[in-house]
C-alpha positions as CSV (number, residue, x, y, z in Angstrom):
1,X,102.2,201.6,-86.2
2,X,98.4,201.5,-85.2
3,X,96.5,204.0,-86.6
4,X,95.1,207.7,-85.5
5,X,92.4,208.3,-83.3
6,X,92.8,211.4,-82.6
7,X,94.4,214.0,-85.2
8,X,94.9,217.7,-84.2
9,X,96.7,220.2,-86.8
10,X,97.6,223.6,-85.8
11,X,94.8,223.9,-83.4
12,X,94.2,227.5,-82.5
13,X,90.9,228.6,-80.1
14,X,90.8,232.1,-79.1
15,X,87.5,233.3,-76.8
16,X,86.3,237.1,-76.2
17,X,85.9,238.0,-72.5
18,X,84.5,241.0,-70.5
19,X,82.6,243.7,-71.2
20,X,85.1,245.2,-73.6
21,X,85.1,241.9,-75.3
22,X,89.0,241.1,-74.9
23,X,90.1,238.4,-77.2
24,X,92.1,236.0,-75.4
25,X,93.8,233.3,-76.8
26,X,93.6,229.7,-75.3
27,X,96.0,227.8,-77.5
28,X,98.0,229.1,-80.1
29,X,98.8,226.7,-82.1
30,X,98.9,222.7,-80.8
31,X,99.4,219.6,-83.2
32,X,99.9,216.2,-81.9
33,X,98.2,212.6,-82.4
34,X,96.8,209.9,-80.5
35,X,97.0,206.4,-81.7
36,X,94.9,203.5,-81.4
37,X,95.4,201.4,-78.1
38,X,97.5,204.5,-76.5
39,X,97.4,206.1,-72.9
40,X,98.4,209.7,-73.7
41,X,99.1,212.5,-71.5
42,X,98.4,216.2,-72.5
43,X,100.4,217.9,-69.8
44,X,101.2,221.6,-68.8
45,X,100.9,224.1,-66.3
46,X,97.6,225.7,-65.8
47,X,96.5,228.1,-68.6
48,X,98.9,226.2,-71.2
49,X,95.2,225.3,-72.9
50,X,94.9,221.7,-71.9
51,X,91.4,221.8,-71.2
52,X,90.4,224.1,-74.0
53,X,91.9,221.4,-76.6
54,X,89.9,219.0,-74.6
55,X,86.4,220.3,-75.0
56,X,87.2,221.5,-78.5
57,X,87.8,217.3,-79.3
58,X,84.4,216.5,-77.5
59,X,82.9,219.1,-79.4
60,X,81.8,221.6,-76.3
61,X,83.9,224.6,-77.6
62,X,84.8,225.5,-81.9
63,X,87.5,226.0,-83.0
64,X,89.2,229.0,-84.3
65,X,91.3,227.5,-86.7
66,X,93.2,224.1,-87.5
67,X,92.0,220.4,-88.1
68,X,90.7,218.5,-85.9
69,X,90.0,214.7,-86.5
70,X,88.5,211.6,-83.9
71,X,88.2,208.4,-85.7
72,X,89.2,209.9,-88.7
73,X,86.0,212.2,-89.0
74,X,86.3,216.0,-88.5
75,X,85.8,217.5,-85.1
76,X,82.2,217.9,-84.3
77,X,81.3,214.6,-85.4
78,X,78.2,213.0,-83.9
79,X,79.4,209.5,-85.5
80,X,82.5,210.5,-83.5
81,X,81.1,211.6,-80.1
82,X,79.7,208.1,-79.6
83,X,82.2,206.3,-79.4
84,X,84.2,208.8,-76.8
85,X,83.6,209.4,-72.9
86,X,84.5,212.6,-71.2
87,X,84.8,213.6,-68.2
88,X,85.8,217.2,-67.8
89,X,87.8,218.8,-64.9
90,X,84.7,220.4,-63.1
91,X,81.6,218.3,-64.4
92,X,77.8,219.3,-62.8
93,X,76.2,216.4,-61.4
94,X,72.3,215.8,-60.8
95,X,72.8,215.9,-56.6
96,X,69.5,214.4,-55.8
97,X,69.9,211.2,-57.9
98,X,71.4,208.1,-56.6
99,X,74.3,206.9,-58.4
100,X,72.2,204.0,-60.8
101,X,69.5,206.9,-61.4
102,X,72.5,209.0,-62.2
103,X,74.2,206.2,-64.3
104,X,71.0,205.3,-66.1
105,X,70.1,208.9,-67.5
106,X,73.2,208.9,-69.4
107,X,72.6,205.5,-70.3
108,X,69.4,206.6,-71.9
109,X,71.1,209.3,-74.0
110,X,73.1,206.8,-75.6
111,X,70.3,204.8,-76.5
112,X,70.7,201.7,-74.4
113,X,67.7,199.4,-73.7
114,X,66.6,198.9,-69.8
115,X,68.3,195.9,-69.5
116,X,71.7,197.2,-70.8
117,X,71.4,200.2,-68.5
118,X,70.8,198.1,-65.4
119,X,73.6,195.8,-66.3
120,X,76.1,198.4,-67.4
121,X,75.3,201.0,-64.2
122,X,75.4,198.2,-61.7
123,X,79.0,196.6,-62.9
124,X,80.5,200.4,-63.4
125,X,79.3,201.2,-59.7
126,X,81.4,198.5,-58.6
127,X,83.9,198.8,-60.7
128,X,84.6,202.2,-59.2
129,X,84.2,201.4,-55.7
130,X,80.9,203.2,-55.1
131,X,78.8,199.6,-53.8
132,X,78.6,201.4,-50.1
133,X,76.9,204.5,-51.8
134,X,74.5,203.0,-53.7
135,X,71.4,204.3,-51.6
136,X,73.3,207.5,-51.3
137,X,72.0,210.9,-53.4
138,X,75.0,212.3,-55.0
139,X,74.4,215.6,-52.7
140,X,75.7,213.6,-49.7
141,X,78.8,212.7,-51.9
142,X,82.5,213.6,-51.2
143,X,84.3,215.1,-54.1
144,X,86.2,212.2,-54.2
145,X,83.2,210.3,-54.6
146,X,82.0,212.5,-57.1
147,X,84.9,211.9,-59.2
148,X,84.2,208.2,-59.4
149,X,80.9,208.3,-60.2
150,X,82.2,211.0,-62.7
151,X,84.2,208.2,-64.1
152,X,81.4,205.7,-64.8
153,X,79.8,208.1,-66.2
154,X,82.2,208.2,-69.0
155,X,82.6,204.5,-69.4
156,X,78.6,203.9,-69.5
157,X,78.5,203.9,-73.4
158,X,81.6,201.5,-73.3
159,X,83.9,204.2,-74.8
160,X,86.8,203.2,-77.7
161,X,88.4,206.4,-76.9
162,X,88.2,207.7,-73.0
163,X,88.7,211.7,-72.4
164,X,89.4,212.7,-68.8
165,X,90.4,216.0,-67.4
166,X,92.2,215.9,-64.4
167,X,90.3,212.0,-63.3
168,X,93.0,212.3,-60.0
169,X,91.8,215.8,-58.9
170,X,90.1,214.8,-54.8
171,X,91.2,211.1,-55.0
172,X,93.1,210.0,-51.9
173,X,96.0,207.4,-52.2
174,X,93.7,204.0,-52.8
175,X,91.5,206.1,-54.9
176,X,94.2,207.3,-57.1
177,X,95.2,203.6,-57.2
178,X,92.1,202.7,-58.0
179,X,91.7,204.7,-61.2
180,X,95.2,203.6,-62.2
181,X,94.5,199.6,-61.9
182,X,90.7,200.7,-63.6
183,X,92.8,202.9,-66.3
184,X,95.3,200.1,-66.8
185,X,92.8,197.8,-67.5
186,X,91.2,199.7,-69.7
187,X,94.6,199.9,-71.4
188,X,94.9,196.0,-71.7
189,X,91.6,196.0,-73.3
190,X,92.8,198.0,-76.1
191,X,91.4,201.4,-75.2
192,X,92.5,204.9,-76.2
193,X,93.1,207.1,-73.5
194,X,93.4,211.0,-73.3
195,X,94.0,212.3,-70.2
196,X,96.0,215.4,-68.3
197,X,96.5,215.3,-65.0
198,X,98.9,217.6,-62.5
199,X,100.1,214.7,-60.4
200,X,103.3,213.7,-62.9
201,X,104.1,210.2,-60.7
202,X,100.6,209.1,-62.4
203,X,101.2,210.0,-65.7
204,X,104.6,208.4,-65.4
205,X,103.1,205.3,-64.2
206,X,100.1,205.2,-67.2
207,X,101.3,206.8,-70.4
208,X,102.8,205.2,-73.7
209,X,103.2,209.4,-74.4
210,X,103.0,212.8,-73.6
211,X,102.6,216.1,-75.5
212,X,103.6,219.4,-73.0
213,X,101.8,222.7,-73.6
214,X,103.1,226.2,-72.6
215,X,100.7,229.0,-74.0
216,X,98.6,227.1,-76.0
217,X,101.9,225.8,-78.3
218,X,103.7,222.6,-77.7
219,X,107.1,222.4,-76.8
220,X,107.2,218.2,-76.3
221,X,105.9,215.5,-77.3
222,X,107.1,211.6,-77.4
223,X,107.4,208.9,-75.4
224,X,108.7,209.2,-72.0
225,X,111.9,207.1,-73.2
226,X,112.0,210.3,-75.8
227,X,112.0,212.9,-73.7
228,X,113.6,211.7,-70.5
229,X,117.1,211.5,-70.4
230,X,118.5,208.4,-70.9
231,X,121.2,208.5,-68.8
232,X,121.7,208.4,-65.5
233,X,122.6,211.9,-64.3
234,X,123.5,210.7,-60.4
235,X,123.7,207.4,-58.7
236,X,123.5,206.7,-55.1
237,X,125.4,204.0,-53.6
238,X,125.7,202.4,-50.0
239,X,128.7,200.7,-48.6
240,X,129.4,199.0,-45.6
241,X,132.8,198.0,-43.5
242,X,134.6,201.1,-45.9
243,X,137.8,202.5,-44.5
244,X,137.5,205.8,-43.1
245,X,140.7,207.2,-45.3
246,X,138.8,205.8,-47.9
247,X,136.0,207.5,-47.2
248,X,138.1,210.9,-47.0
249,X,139.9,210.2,-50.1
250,X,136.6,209.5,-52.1
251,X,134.3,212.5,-50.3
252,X,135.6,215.3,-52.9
253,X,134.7,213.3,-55.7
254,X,131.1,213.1,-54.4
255,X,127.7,215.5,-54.3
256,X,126.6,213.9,-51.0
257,X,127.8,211.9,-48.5
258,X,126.1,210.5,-45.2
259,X,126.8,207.9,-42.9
260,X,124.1,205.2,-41.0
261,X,126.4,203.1,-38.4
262,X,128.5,201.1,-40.6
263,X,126.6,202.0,-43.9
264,X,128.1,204.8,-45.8
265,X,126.0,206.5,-48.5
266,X,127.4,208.5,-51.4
267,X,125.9,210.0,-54.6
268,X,127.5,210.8,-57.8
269,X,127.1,212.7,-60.9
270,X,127.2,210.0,-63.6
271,X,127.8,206.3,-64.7
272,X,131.4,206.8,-65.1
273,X,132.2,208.2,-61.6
274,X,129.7,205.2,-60.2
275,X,131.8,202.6,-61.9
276,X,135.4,204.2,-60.4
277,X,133.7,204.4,-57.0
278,X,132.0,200.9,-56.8
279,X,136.1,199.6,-58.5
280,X,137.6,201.5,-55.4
281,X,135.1,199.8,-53.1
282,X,135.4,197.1,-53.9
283,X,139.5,197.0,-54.1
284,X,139.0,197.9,-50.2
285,X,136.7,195.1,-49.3
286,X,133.9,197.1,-48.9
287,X,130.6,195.2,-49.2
288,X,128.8,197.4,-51.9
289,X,125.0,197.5,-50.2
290,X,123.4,199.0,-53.1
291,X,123.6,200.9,-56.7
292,X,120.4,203.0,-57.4
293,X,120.5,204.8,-60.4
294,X,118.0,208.2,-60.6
295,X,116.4,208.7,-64.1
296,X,115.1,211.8,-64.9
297,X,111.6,212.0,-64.1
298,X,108.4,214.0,-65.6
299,X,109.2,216.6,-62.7
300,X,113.1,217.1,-63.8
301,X,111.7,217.8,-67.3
302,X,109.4,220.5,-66.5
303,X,112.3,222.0,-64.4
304,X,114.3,221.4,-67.6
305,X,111.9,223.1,-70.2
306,X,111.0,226.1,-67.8
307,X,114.4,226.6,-65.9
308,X,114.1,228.2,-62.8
309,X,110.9,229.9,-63.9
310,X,107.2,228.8,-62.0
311,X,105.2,226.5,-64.3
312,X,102.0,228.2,-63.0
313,X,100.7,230.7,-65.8
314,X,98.4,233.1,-66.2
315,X,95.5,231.8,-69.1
Protein backbone atom coordinates (compact mmCIF):
# COMPACT_ATOMS: atom_id res chain seq x y z
CA UNK A 1 0.00 0.00 0.00
CA UNK A 2 1.66 3.48 -1.08
CA UNK A 3 1.62 5.92 1.41
CA UNK A 4 -0.68 9.05 2.48
CA UNK A 5 -0.69 12.22 0.89
CA UNK A 6 -3.40 13.50 2.14
CA UNK A 7 -4.70 12.70 5.83
CA UNK A 8 -8.03 14.26 7.16
CA UNK A 9 -9.43 13.20 10.74
CA UNK A 10 -12.61 14.33 11.86
CA UNK A 11 -12.57 17.42 9.97
CA UNK A 12 -15.11 19.92 11.17
CA UNK A 13 -15.32 23.87 9.66
CA UNK A 14 -18.16 25.82 10.88
CA UNK A 15 -18.39 29.79 9.46
CA UNK A 16 -20.56 32.73 11.09
CA UNK A 17 -22.84 34.46 8.49
CA UNK A 18 -25.08 37.60 8.48
CA UNK A 19 -25.55 40.28 10.49
CA UNK A 20 -26.76 38.20 13.44
CA UNK A 21 -23.61 36.16 12.98
CA UNK A 22 -25.42 32.67 12.44
CA UNK A 23 -22.99 29.83 12.83
CA UNK A 24 -23.33 27.59 10.04
CA UNK A 25 -21.72 24.48 9.83
CA UNK A 26 -19.93 23.39 6.49
CA UNK A 27 -18.80 19.88 7.35
CA UNK A 28 -19.50 18.07 10.38
CA UNK A 29 -17.27 15.72 10.64
CA UNK A 30 -15.24 14.14 7.36
CA UNK A 31 -12.23 11.61 7.55
CA UNK A 32 -10.87 9.96 4.63
CA UNK A 33 -7.16 9.59 2.91
CA UNK A 34 -5.60 10.07 -0.26
CA UNK A 35 -2.69 7.89 -1.30
CA UNK A 36 0.22 8.37 -3.25
CA UNK A 37 -0.33 7.87 -7.11
CA UNK A 38 -4.32 7.97 -6.58
CA UNK A 39 -7.08 9.80 -8.67
CA UNK A 40 -9.72 10.38 -5.91
CA UNK A 41 -13.06 11.73 -6.09
CA UNK A 42 -14.69 13.79 -3.21
CA UNK A 43 -18.33 13.62 -4.36
CA UNK A 44 -21.75 14.94 -3.08
CA UNK A 45 -24.54 17.05 -3.70
CA UNK A 46 -24.08 20.70 -3.38
CA UNK A 47 -23.75 21.97 0.19
CA UNK A 48 -22.41 18.39 1.39
CA UNK A 49 -19.00 20.59 2.15
CA UNK A 50 -16.87 19.46 -0.77
CA UNK A 51 -15.45 22.62 -1.46
CA UNK A 52 -15.03 23.81 2.03
CA UNK A 53 -12.74 20.61 2.75
CA UNK A 54 -11.00 21.71 -0.30
CA UNK A 55 -9.81 25.15 0.54
CA UNK A 56 -9.35 24.05 4.17
CA UNK A 57 -6.43 21.36 2.48
CA UNK A 58 -4.92 24.29 0.33
CA UNK A 59 -4.94 26.34 3.36
CA UNK A 60 -7.58 29.29 2.12
CA UNK A 61 -10.12 28.51 4.99
CA UNK A 62 -9.05 26.99 9.06
CA UNK A 63 -10.29 24.66 10.36
CA UNK A 64 -12.55 24.35 13.33
CA UNK A 65 -11.51 21.16 14.46
CA UNK A 66 -9.84 17.81 13.32
CA UNK A 67 -6.33 16.93 11.71
CA UNK A 68 -5.47 17.71 8.68
CA UNK A 69 -2.13 16.38 7.05
CA UNK A 70 -0.58 16.85 3.11
CA UNK A 71 2.66 15.19 2.74
CA UNK A 72 2.65 14.21 6.10
CA UNK A 73 2.90 17.91 7.46
CA UNK A 74 -0.07 19.54 9.18
CA UNK A 75 -2.53 21.62 7.30
CA UNK A 76 -1.32 25.04 6.61
CA UNK A 77 1.98 23.94 5.64
CA UNK A 78 3.97 26.19 3.29
CA UNK A 79 6.52 23.15 2.74
CA UNK A 80 3.20 21.51 1.82
CA UNK A 81 1.44 24.16 -0.46
CA UNK A 82 4.37 23.82 -2.92
CA UNK A 83 4.16 20.89 -3.97
CA UNK A 84 0.06 21.11 -4.62
CA UNK A 85 -2.03 22.94 -7.47
CA UNK A 86 -5.44 24.16 -7.00
CA UNK A 87 -7.78 25.18 -8.88
CA UNK A 88 -10.97 26.09 -7.17
CA UNK A 89 -14.62 25.89 -8.53
CA UNK A 90 -14.96 29.84 -9.23
CA UNK A 91 -11.18 31.05 -9.56
CA UNK A 92 -10.62 35.11 -10.50
CA UNK A 93 -8.52 35.50 -13.39
CA UNK A 94 -6.32 38.71 -14.40
CA UNK A 95 -8.80 39.44 -17.75
CA UNK A 96 -6.39 41.79 -19.44
CA UNK A 97 -3.37 39.41 -19.53
CA UNK A 98 -2.66 37.00 -22.22
CA UNK A 99 -2.51 33.48 -21.30
CA UNK A 100 1.77 33.29 -21.14
CA UNK A 101 1.60 36.74 -19.08
CA UNK A 102 -1.09 35.01 -17.08
CA UNK A 103 0.95 31.68 -16.81
CA UNK A 104 4.19 33.45 -16.06
CA UNK A 105 2.96 35.52 -12.91
CA UNK A 106 2.15 32.38 -11.13
CA UNK A 107 5.27 31.06 -12.42
CA UNK A 108 7.01 33.84 -10.64
CA UNK A 109 5.36 33.09 -7.33
CA UNK A 110 6.77 29.82 -7.25
CA UNK A 111 10.11 31.00 -7.81
CA UNK A 112 10.94 29.75 -11.27
CA UNK A 113 13.70 31.42 -13.28
CA UNK A 114 12.69 33.20 -16.86
CA UNK A 115 13.68 30.40 -18.72
CA UNK A 116 11.59 27.82 -16.73
CA UNK A 117 8.60 30.13 -16.96
CA UNK A 118 8.85 30.44 -20.69
CA UNK A 119 9.31 26.77 -21.16
CA UNK A 120 6.75 25.59 -18.59
CA UNK A 121 3.85 28.37 -19.82
CA UNK A 122 4.45 27.65 -23.43
CA UNK A 123 4.19 23.52 -23.24
CA UNK A 124 1.10 23.90 -20.54
CA UNK A 125 -0.76 26.29 -23.22
CA UNK A 126 -0.52 23.50 -25.54
CA UNK A 127 -1.05 21.01 -23.52
CA UNK A 128 -4.52 22.43 -22.79
CA UNK A 129 -5.48 23.35 -26.14
CA UNK A 130 -5.24 27.06 -25.78
CA UNK A 131 -2.34 27.56 -28.96
CA UNK A 132 -5.25 29.55 -31.02
CA UNK A 133 -5.60 31.98 -28.00
CA UNK A 134 -2.41 32.79 -27.36
CA UNK A 135 -2.67 36.55 -28.54
CA UNK A 136 -5.99 36.50 -26.91
CA UNK A 137 -6.50 38.69 -23.33
CA UNK A 138 -8.30 36.40 -21.03
CA UNK A 139 -11.35 39.05 -21.08
CA UNK A 140 -12.20 37.79 -24.62
CA UNK A 141 -12.17 34.16 -23.08
CA UNK A 142 -15.07 31.65 -23.04
CA UNK A 143 -15.61 30.09 -19.74
CA UNK A 144 -14.60 27.07 -21.16
CA UNK A 145 -11.53 28.57 -22.04
CA UNK A 146 -11.12 29.94 -18.81
CA UNK A 147 -11.21 26.66 -17.25
CA UNK A 148 -8.31 25.50 -19.23
CA UNK A 149 -6.10 28.12 -18.66
CA UNK A 150 -7.41 27.63 -15.04
CA UNK A 151 -5.89 24.24 -15.37
CA UNK A 152 -2.34 25.20 -16.35
CA UNK A 153 -2.46 27.33 -13.94
CA UNK A 154 -2.37 24.66 -11.47
CA UNK A 155 0.18 22.43 -13.21
CA UNK A 156 2.73 25.48 -13.68
CA UNK A 157 4.77 24.57 -10.47
CA UNK A 158 4.65 20.80 -11.71
CA UNK A 159 2.35 19.80 -8.84
CA UNK A 160 2.91 16.06 -6.92
CA UNK A 161 -0.48 16.46 -5.68
CA UNK A 162 -3.19 18.24 -8.12
CA UNK A 163 -6.50 19.86 -6.37
CA UNK A 164 -9.36 20.73 -8.69
CA UNK A 165 -12.79 21.78 -7.91
CA UNK A 166 -15.25 21.03 -10.39
CA UNK A 167 -12.14 21.05 -13.58
CA UNK A 168 -15.43 19.85 -15.94
CA UNK A 169 -17.72 22.76 -14.99
CA UNK A 170 -18.17 24.88 -18.94
CA UNK A 171 -16.14 22.13 -20.89
CA UNK A 172 -17.97 20.90 -23.89
CA UNK A 173 -17.65 17.15 -25.03
CA UNK A 174 -13.83 17.36 -26.56
CA UNK A 175 -12.97 19.62 -23.79
CA UNK A 176 -14.09 17.27 -21.11
CA UNK A 177 -12.11 14.62 -23.10
CA UNK A 178 -9.42 16.64 -23.08
CA UNK A 179 -9.02 17.10 -19.35
CA UNK A 180 -9.61 13.36 -18.98
CA UNK A 181 -6.69 12.14 -21.48
CA UNK A 182 -4.53 15.37 -19.70
CA UNK A 183 -5.83 13.93 -16.10
CA UNK A 184 -5.02 10.35 -17.20
CA UNK A 185 -1.76 11.22 -18.05
CA UNK A 186 -1.06 12.88 -15.22
CA UNK A 187 -2.13 9.63 -13.51
CA UNK A 188 0.51 7.50 -15.44
CA UNK A 189 3.10 9.81 -14.32
CA UNK A 190 2.46 8.95 -10.81
CA UNK A 191 0.45 12.05 -9.71
CA UNK A 192 -2.07 12.48 -6.86
CA UNK A 193 -5.19 13.69 -7.80
CA UNK A 194 -8.19 15.34 -5.75
CA UNK A 195 -10.90 16.29 -7.54
CA UNK A 196 -14.99 16.51 -7.21
CA UNK A 197 -16.84 17.00 -10.01
CA UNK A 198 -20.96 16.64 -10.61
CA UNK A 199 -20.71 14.95 -13.91
CA UNK A 200 -20.50 11.01 -12.23
CA UNK A 201 -19.59 9.34 -15.99
CA UNK A 202 -16.18 11.27 -15.46
CA UNK A 203 -15.39 10.31 -12.16
CA UNK A 204 -16.35 6.81 -13.13
CA UNK A 205 -14.01 6.97 -15.98
CA UNK A 206 -10.85 8.64 -13.73
CA UNK A 207 -10.94 7.50 -10.11
CA UNK A 208 -9.03 4.55 -8.21
CA UNK A 209 -11.71 6.02 -5.27
CA UNK A 210 -14.32 7.99 -3.99
CA UNK A 211 -15.46 9.36 -0.61
CA UNK A 212 -19.46 10.70 -0.67
CA UNK A 213 -20.47 13.66 1.57
CA UNK A 214 -23.97 14.49 2.74
CA UNK A 215 -23.89 17.36 5.38
CA UNK A 216 -20.52 17.79 5.88
CA UNK A 217 -20.26 13.75 7.23
CA UNK A 218 -19.33 10.86 4.97
CA UNK A 219 -21.50 8.17 4.34
CA UNK A 220 -18.96 6.28 1.53
CA UNK A 221 -15.90 5.86 0.76
CA UNK A 222 -13.84 2.94 -1.34
CA UNK A 223 -13.12 2.00 -4.45
CA UNK A 224 -15.76 1.99 -7.04
CA UNK A 225 -15.45 -2.00 -7.11
CA UNK A 226 -16.42 -1.32 -3.14
CA UNK A 227 -19.18 0.39 -3.37
CA UNK A 228 -20.83 -0.66 -6.61
CA UNK A 229 -22.62 -3.59 -6.57
CA UNK A 230 -21.07 -6.34 -7.92
CA UNK A 231 -23.65 -8.06 -9.43
CA UNK A 232 -25.47 -7.58 -12.16
CA UNK A 233 -28.95 -6.41 -11.16
CA UNK A 234 -30.50 -6.66 -15.01
CA UNK A 235 -29.24 -7.91 -18.21
CA UNK A 236 -30.50 -7.10 -21.59
CA UNK A 237 -30.40 -9.64 -24.23
CA UNK A 238 -31.30 -9.58 -28.09
CA UNK A 239 -32.42 -12.62 -30.07
CA UNK A 240 -33.18 -13.15 -33.43
CA UNK A 241 -35.38 -15.87 -35.61
CA UNK A 242 -37.24 -16.68 -31.73
CA UNK A 243 -40.60 -18.31 -31.99
CA UNK A 244 -43.38 -16.13 -31.24
CA UNK A 245 -44.89 -18.73 -28.48
CA UNK A 246 -41.66 -18.46 -27.27
CA UNK A 247 -41.70 -15.15 -26.96
CA UNK A 248 -45.23 -15.32 -25.17
CA UNK A 249 -44.14 -18.00 -22.87
CA UNK A 250 -40.92 -16.07 -21.79
CA UNK A 251 -42.61 -12.26 -21.72
CA UNK A 252 -43.89 -12.69 -17.94
CA UNK A 253 -40.61 -13.66 -16.79
CA UNK A 254 -39.24 -10.31 -18.12
CA UNK A 255 -39.08 -6.34 -17.05
CA UNK A 256 -39.09 -5.26 -20.78
CA UNK A 257 -39.57 -6.58 -23.86
CA UNK A 258 -39.40 -4.85 -27.48
CA UNK A 259 -39.18 -6.07 -30.76
CA UNK A 260 -36.83 -4.55 -34.02
CA UNK A 261 -37.92 -6.79 -37.25
CA UNK A 262 -36.59 -10.03 -36.46
CA UNK A 263 -34.59 -8.94 -33.31
CA UNK A 264 -36.31 -9.35 -30.07
CA UNK A 265 -34.99 -7.51 -26.99
CA UNK A 266 -35.58 -8.57 -23.41
CA UNK A 267 -34.26 -7.52 -20.02
CA UNK A 268 -34.05 -9.36 -16.81
CA UNK A 269 -33.53 -8.92 -13.24
CA UNK A 270 -30.45 -10.98 -12.57
CA UNK A 271 -27.73 -13.53 -13.73
CA UNK A 272 -29.79 -16.46 -12.89
CA UNK A 273 -32.89 -15.48 -14.94
CA UNK A 274 -30.22 -14.44 -17.96
CA UNK A 275 -28.75 -17.88 -17.90
CA UNK A 276 -32.49 -19.72 -18.05
CA UNK A 277 -33.49 -17.33 -20.84
CA UNK A 278 -30.23 -17.49 -23.01
CA UNK A 279 -30.74 -21.95 -22.17
CA UNK A 280 -34.40 -21.53 -23.52
CA UNK A 281 -32.99 -19.59 -26.53
CA UNK A 282 -30.94 -21.33 -27.43
CA UNK A 283 -32.99 -24.88 -27.04
CA UNK A 284 -35.26 -23.04 -29.80
CA UNK A 285 -32.55 -22.14 -32.26
CA UNK A 286 -32.62 -18.75 -31.60
CA UNK A 287 -29.44 -16.91 -32.63
CA UNK A 288 -28.62 -15.07 -29.25
CA UNK A 289 -27.54 -11.35 -30.76
CA UNK A 290 -26.18 -10.14 -27.64
CA UNK A 291 -25.83 -10.31 -23.57
CA UNK A 292 -25.19 -6.88 -22.00
CA UNK A 293 -24.88 -6.92 -18.49
CA UNK A 294 -25.81 -3.30 -16.54
CA UNK A 295 -23.49 -2.60 -13.49
CA UNK A 296 -24.55 -0.34 -11.09
CA UNK A 297 -23.20 2.91 -11.77
CA UNK A 298 -22.08 6.21 -9.58
CA UNK A 299 -25.71 7.46 -10.51
CA UNK A 300 -27.59 4.10 -9.13
CA UNK A 301 -25.58 4.71 -5.93
CA UNK A 302 -26.59 8.12 -5.13
CA UNK A 303 -30.17 6.95 -5.82
CA UNK A 304 -29.24 4.09 -3.43
CA UNK A 305 -27.81 6.26 -0.47
CA UNK A 306 -30.55 9.00 -0.83
CA UNK A 307 -33.71 6.92 -1.96
CA UNK A 308 -36.17 8.81 -3.54
CA UNK A 309 -35.06 11.92 -1.83
CA UNK A 310 -33.29 15.05 -4.20
CA UNK A 311 -29.53 15.04 -3.74
CA UNK A 312 -29.60 18.88 -4.02
CA UNK A 313 -29.15 20.43 -0.43
CA UNK A 314 -29.37 23.35 1.22
CA UNK A 315 -25.45 24.38 2.68
Amino acid sequence: MTKPVVEVEHLVKRFRTGMLRKEVTAVADASFVVREGETFGLLGPNGAGKTTTMKVLVGLAFKTAGVLRVFGEDVPSRRAAARIGFLPETPYFYEYLKPLEFLDFYARLFGLEAAERHKRSKDLVERVGLSDAIDKPLRKFSKGMLQRIGLAQALINDPDLLILDEPMTGLDPIGRKEVRDLLMDLRRRGKTIVFSSHILSDVEMLCDRVTILRRGRVIADGTLEELLQPAARRVDIEARGVPSDLRAKLAPRALETHEHGETWAVTVEGQENARELIAALASAGAEVVSVVPRRETLEDLFVRLWGNAPVREKP
